[in-house]
TORLUMLO-503475 format. One line per 2 residues: their letters; for each residue x, y, z of C-alpha. Coordinates in steps of 0.25 Angstrom, whole numbers, plus 5000, padded with zeros to 4 digits. Example, Ala and Ser with C-alpha at 12.3 -4.5 7.8 and 13.67 -1.06 7.14 Angstrom:
AS	5049:4982:5031  5055:4996:5029
//
This chain:
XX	5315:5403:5674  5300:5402:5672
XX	5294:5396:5660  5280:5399:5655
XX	5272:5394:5643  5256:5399:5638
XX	5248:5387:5638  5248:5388:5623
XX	5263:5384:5622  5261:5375:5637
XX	5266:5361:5630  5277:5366:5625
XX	5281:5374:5636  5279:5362:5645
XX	5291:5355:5637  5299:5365:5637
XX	5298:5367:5654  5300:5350:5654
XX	5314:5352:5646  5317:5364:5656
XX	5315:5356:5668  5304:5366:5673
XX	5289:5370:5675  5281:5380:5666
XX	5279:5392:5675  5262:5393:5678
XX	5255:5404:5672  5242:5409:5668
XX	5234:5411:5657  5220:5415:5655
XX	5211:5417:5641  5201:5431:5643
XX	5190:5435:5634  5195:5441:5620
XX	5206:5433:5619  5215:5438:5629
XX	5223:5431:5637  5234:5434:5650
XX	5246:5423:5655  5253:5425:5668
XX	5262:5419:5675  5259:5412:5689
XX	5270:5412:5695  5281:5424:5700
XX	5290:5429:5686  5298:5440:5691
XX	5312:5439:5687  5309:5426:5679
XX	5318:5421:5669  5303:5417:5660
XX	5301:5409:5646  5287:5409:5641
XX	5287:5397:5631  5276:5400:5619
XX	5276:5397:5605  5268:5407:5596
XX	5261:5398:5587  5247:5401:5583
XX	5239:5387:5584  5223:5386:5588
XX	5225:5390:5601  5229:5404:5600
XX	5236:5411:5589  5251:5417:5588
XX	5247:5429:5593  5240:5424:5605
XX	5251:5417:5609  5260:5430:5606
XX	5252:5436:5615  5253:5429:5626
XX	5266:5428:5625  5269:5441:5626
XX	5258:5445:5637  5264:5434:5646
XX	5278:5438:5643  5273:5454:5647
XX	5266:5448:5659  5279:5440:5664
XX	5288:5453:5661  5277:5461:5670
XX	5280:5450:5680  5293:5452:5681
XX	5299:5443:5674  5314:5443:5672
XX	5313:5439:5657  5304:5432:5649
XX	5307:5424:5638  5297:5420:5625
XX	5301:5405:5620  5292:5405:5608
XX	5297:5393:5599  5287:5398:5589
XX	5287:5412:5588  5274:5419:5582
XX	5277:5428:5568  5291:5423:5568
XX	5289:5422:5551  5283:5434:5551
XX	5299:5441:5552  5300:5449:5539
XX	5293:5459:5529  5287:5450:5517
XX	5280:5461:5513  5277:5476:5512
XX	5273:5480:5527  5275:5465:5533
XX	5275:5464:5549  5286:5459:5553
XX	5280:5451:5565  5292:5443:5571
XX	5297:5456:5575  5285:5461:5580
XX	5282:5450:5590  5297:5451:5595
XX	5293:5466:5599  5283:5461:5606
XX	5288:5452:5614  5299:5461:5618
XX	5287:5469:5621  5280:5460:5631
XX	5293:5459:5639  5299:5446:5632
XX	5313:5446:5634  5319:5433:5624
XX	5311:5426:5615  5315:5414:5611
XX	5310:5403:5598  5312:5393:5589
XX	5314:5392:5574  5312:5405:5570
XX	5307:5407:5556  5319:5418:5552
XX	5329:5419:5565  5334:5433:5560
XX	5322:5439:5559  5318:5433:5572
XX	5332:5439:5579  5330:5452:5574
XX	5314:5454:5578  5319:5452:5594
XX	5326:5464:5602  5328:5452:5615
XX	5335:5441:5614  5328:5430:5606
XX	5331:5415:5604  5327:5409:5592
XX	5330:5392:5594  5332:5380:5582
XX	5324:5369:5582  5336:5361:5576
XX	5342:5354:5590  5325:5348:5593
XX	5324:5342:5578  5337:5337:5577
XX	5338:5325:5584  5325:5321:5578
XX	5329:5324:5564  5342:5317:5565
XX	5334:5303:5569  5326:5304:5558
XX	5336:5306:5547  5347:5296:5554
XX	5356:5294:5544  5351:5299:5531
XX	5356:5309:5523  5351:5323:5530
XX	5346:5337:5521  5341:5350:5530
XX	5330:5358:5522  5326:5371:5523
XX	5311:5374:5516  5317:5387:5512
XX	5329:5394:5511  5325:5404:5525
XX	5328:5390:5533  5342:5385:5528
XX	5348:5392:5542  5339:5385:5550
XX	5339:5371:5540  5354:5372:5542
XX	5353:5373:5557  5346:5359:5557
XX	5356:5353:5548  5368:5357:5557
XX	5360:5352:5570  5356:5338:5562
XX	5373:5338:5558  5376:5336:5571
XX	5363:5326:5576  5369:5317:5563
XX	5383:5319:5564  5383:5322:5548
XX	5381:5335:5539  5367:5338:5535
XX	5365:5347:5521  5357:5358:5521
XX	5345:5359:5509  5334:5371:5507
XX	5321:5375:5499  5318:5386:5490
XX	5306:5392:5495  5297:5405:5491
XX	5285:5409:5496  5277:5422:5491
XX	5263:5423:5496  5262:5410:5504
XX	5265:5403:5490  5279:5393:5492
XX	5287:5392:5480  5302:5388:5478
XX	5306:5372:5475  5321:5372:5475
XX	5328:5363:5486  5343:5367:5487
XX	5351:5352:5494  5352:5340:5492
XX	5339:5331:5498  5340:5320:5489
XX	5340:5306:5499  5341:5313:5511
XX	5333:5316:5523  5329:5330:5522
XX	5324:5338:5534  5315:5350:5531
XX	5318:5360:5543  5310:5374:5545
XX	5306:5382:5555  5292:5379:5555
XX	5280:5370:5548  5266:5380:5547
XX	5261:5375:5532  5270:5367:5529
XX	5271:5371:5515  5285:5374:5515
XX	5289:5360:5521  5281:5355:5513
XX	5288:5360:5500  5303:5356:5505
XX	5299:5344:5510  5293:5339:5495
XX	5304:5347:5489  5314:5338:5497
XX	5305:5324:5493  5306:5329:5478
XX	5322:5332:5482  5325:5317:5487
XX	5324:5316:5500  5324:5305:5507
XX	5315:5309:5518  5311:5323:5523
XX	5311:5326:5539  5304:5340:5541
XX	5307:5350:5554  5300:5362:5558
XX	5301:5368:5572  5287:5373:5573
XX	5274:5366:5568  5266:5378:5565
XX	5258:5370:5557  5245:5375:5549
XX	5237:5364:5545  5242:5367:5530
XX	5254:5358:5536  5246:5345:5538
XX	5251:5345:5521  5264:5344:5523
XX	5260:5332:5534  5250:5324:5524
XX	5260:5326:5513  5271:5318:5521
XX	5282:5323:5514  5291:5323:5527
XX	5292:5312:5534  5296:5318:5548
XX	5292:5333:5552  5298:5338:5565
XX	5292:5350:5573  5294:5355:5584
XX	5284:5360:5597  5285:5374:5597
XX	5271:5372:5591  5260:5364:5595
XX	5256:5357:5585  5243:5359:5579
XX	5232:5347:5579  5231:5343:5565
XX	5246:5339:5564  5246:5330:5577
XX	5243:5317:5570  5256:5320:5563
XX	5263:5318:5576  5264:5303:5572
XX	5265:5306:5557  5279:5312:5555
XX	5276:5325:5562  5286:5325:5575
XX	5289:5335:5586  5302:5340:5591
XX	5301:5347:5606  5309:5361:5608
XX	5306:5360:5623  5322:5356:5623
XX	5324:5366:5615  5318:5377:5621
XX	5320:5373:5635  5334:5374:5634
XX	5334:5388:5628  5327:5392:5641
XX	5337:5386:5649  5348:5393:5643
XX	5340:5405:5640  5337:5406:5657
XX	5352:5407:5658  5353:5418:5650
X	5354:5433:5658
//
């Protein structure tokens, strides 16, 4: 088994090699006039089991489709090498919410950049916390592993809430699955039942609209869970809605931080008192200094390293 990362996803990639027990394969890249680029690996591939580990977040190093690229171009290159079968582990995957028609004539991107990467040779792809897992299983013709955050944020939910009286929210109704998932993990870190709650949300032309909490969060703890943070307007709308509701306190979790800097609101507004993410996404800059301000980190290198593990002894 080989393991290889693009400098842009290297720290991550690092973690993940550390919890595997083994070295990030050597390769190459190189920058060309224009904008174009090339990765190669240094070292012999032919009939390698190889995972390429790089998360498709645009940041101010290189955009989505950058990464996108290189992905797929290194893939192609490894495939040309002979290469017994490569597979993508892309904890944030690029146009995942772009899955549906919305309107008239609408790409249906997600779909697209399966193609692609079926195209380029990729033969399993695998991410975390996708944004809508059916249209995500229906866009790949190989096998593809979409993985839940729940088992890394767990543990650290469980000793920060302790003893008190537990709700799982859902910002909107699209996440009640996924909420659900979380509230069943918690159930067996606590050792107790943990109730369910969710948001009436609406969103026509970027406007959100929508007020209505369904549960009980009067006096409990009440942890906000979502797929991923990038305004922040939509956590920012449940988590006043649960202050409004009663609740005790309000523990927010998000697997990626695909912060803009629209989110440093719901930060300053300090209307959660703990917000969990985890490192699929580098963090950008500007929210650093919240490291020490209720902003915490919650590695998938475990994770993702033990899906390679039991993804190499798959035929």
């Amino acid at each position: 088994m080989l393991l290889f990362a693009p400098k842009a996803s290297l720290e991550l990639a690092t973690r993940v090699a550390d919890a595997l027990g083994v070295c990030l394969s050597p390769s190459e890249e190189r920058e060309f006039d224009g904008g174009e680029h090339k990765m190669r690996s240094m070292i012999d591939v032919r009939s390698e089991d190889v995972f390429v580990v790089h998360s498709l977040h645009g940041d101010a190093a290189a955009s989505a489709n950058d990464k996108l690229c290189r992905l797929l171009f290194f893939a192609g290159a490894l495939k040309d090498a002979g290469a017994e079968r490569v597979t993508a582990v892309t904890p944030y995957l690029a146009y995942a919410r772009k899955d549906r028609r919305t309107q008239p004539r609408d790409p249906v991107t997600t779909r697209y950049v399966a193609a692609m990467m079926e195209a380029a040779g990729i033969d399993r792809t695998v991410t975390l916390e996708i944004h809508n897992e059916a249209a995500f299983d229906n866009a790949f013709r190989h096998p593809a592993v979409r993985l839940d955050a729940v088992d890394s944020f767990a543990p650290e939910i469980a000793r920060e809430v302790r003893d008190q009286p537990v709700i799982v929210m859902s910002p909107d109704i699209g996440g009640v699955k996924r909420a659900q998932r979380l509230g069943e993990c918690l159930a067996g870190t606590l050792s107790r039942e943990i109730d369910l709650a969710f948001m009436e949300k609406r969103r026509a032309k970027g406007v959100l609209s929508g007020e209505t909490v369904v549960g009980d969060l009067d006096g409990r703890a009440v942890v906000i869970y979502d797929d991923l943070i990038a305004s922040g307007s939509t956590i920012l709308r449940a988590a006043q809605a649960a202050r409004r509701a009663g609740a005790r306190s309000v523990l927010v979790a998000a697997a990626h931080a695909a912060f803009i800097p629209a989110a440093l609101r719901l930060f300053e507004s300090h209307v959660a008192d703990q917000i969990l993410v985890t490192d699929s996404v580098s963090l950008r800059p500007e929210f650093t200094p919240w490291l020490s301000k209720g902003l915490r980190i919650c590695s998938i290198a475990p994770l993702l390293a033990r899906t390679i593990a039991e993804l190499q002894e798959v035929p």
